[in-house]
N, C-alpha and C positions, 0 to 999 in steps of 0.2 A: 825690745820685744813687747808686745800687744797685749794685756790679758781677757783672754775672751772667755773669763767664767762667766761677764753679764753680757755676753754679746748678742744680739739677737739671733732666732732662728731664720734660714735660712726661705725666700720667699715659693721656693721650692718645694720643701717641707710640709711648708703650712701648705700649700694649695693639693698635698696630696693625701695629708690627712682631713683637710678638710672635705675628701668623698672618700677616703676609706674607713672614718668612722661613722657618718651613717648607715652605709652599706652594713657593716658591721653589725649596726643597732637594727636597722632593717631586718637583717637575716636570724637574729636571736630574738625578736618579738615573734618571726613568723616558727621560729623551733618551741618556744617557748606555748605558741597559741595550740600546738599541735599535742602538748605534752597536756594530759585531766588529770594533773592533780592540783590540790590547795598550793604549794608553794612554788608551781608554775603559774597558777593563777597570779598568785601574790607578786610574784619575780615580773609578769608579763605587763601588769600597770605599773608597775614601779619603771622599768626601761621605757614603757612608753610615753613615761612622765617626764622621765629625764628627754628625751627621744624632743618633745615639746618645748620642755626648758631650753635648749640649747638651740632649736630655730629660733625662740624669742631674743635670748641675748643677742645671737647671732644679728638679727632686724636692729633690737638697738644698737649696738656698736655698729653697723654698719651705716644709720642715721646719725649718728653722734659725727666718725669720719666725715659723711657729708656734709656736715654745719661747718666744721671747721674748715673745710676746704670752699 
């Protein structure tokens, strides 16, 4: 028997969270933008910092792949 506690995720997976969590983050910056108060404000840079973050990593890791290959 196989142990697939470290097995990778499936190439499936990944390509379908890879558009259901921006979509995601997309539509809570736009809830977020709509809502005046201080801790929508607060809440609204903060996801769209992270929202940033993760195109960047995404470009590196997707440059790093490219070197290697």
């Amino acid at each position: 028997m196989e142990d697939k506690s470290n097995a990778e995720p499936s190439p499936k997976a990944i390509r379908i969270l890879t558009y259901i969590i921006p979509i995601f983050l997309i539509g809570l910056i736009l809830v977020l933008k709509n809502i005046n108060t201080a801790a929508a404000e607060i809440s609204f840079y903060i996801v769209a910092v992270g929202v940033v973050l993760l195109v960047v990593f995404s470009l590196i890791k997707n440059r790093k792949n490219r070197r290697k290959n």
